[in-house]
C-alpha positions in Angstrom: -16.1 6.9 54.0 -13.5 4.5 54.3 -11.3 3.5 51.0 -12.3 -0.2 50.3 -8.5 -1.2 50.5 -8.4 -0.5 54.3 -10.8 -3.2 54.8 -8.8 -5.9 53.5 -7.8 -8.8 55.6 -4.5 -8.6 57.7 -3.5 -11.8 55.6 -3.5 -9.2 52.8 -2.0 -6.5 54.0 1.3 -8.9 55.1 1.7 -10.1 51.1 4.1 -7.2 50.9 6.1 -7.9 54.1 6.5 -11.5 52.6 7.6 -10.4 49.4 10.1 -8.3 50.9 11.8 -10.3 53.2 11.4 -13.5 50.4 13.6 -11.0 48.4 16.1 -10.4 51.1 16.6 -14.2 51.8 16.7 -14.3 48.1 20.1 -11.8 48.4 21.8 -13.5 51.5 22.2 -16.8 49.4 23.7 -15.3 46.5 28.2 -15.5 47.0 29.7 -12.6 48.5 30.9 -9.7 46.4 34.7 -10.1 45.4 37.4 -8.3 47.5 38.4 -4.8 45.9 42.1 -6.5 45.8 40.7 -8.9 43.2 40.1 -7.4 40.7 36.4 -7.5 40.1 35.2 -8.2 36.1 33.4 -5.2 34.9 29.7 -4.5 34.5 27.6 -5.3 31.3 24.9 -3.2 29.6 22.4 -4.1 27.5 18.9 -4.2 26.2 16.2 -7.1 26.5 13.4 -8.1 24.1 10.7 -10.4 25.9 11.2 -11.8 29.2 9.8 -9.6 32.0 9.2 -6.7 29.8 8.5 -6.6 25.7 12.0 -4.3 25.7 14.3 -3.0 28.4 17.7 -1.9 29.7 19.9 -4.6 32.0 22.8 -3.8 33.7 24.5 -7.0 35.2 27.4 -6.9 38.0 29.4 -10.1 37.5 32.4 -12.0 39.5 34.4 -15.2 38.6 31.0 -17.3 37.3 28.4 -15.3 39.1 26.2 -12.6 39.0 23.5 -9.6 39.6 21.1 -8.7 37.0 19.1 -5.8 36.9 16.4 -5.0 34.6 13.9 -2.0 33.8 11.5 -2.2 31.3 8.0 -1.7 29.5 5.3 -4.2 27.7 2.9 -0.9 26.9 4.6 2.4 27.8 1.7 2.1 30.8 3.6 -0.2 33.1 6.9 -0.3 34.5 8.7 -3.9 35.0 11.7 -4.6 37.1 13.8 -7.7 37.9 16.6 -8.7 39.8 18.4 -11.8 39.5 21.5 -13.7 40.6 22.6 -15.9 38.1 25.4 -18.7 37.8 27.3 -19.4 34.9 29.2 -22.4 33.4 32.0 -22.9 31.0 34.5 -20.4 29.9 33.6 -16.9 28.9 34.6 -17.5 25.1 32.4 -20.2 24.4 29.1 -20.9 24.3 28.2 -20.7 28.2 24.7 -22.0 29.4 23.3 -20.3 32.8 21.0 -21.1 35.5 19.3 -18.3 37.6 17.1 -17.0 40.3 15.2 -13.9 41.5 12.2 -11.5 41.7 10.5 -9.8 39.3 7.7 -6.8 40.0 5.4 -4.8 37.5 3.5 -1.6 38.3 0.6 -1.1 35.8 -1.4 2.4 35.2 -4.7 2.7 34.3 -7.1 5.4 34.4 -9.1 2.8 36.3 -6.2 2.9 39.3 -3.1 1.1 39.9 -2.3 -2.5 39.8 1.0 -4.6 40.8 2.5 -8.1 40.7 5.3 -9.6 42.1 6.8 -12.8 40.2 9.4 -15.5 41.4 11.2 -16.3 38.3 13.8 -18.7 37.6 15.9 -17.9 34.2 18.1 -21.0 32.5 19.7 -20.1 29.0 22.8 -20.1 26.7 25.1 -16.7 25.9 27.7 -16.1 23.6 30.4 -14.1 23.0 30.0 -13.4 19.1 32.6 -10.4 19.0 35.3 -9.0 21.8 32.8 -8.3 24.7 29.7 -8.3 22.8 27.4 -10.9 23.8 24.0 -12.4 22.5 21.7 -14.1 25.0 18.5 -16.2 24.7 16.6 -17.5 28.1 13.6 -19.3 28.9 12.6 -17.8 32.7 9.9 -20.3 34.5 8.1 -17.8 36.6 5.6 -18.1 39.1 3.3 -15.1 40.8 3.7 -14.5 44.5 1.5 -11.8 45.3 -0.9 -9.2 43.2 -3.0 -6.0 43.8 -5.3 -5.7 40.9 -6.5 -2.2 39.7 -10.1 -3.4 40.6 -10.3 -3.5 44.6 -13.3 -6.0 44.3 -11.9 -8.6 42.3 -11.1 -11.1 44.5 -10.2 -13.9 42.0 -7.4 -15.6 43.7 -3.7 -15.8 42.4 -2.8 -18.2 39.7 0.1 -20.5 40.6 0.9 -22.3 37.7 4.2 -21.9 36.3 5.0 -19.6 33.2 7.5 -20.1 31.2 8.5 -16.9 29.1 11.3 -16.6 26.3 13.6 -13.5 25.7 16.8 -12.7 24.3 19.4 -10.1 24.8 23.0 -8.2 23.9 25.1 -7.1 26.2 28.3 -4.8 26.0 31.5 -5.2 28.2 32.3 -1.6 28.3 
């Protein structure tokens, strides 16, 4: 017997193929990496509450006013969320500095029903500051919108809801 996902329609099966190379265009228009003779600033770690997960772990790459955010975390211990996003930032680093952003955010649910996924386009915009030598406190608003889905249920074929989502979070990050 066939599984009922190997039916699905070729327009289906391409969602992926779409996502991905979405995400690489996403990554050719973010600035070039600084030369190793400049000096790069150093990498942040931190942890999130709300957002693209109810907690999780960031680590953000950053140059001159820009940079690459990855996050890993969890709403229910039964799902696993994980965003990238480049993100531009304004003002200098001591004050209050407001940020605009972009990128792609995916989350694999587990059930004992199956598997589901989501992939989300998500735009961040939000305020950090600098409250002690490189400790930082951060609260967003990210506008999201989903891109593709594979529910857990192979015949539920409600289509995708494109409205946009806005979801708040904060954060802390540490300049090691």
């Amino acid at each position: 017997m066939d599984h009922p996902r190997a039916a699905a329609p070729a327009s289906r099966r391409r969602r992926p193929l779409l996502a991905a190379t979405s995400a690489l265009l996403l990554a050719s228009l973010l600035p070039a990496p600084p030369l190793a003779a400049q000096a790069p600033d150093p990498v942040r770690v931190g942890i999130t509450w709300g957002g693209v997960s109810f907690l999780g772990l960031t680590f953000e790459y950053q140059w001159e006013s820009f940079s690459v955010e990855a996050n890993v975390g969890t709403w229910t211990l039964r799902d696993l969320s994980v965003s990238v996003v480049g993100k531009h930032y304004f003002g200098p680093a001591e004050d209050l500095r407001p940020f605009v952003g972009g990128g792609l955010w995916g989350v694999l649910a587990f059930a004992e029903e199956g598997r589901g996924s989501v992939l989300v386009l998500r735009a961040p915009v939000g305020f950090e500051w600098e409250f002690v030598d490189r400790n930082y406190l951060g609260v967003g608003m990210s506008i999201n919108r989903g891109l593709w889905v594979d529910r857990i249920d192979p015949d539920d074929e409600t289509p995708l809801n494109q409205r946009l989502v806005p979801l708040p979070g904060f954060y802390y990050r540490w300049r090691p």
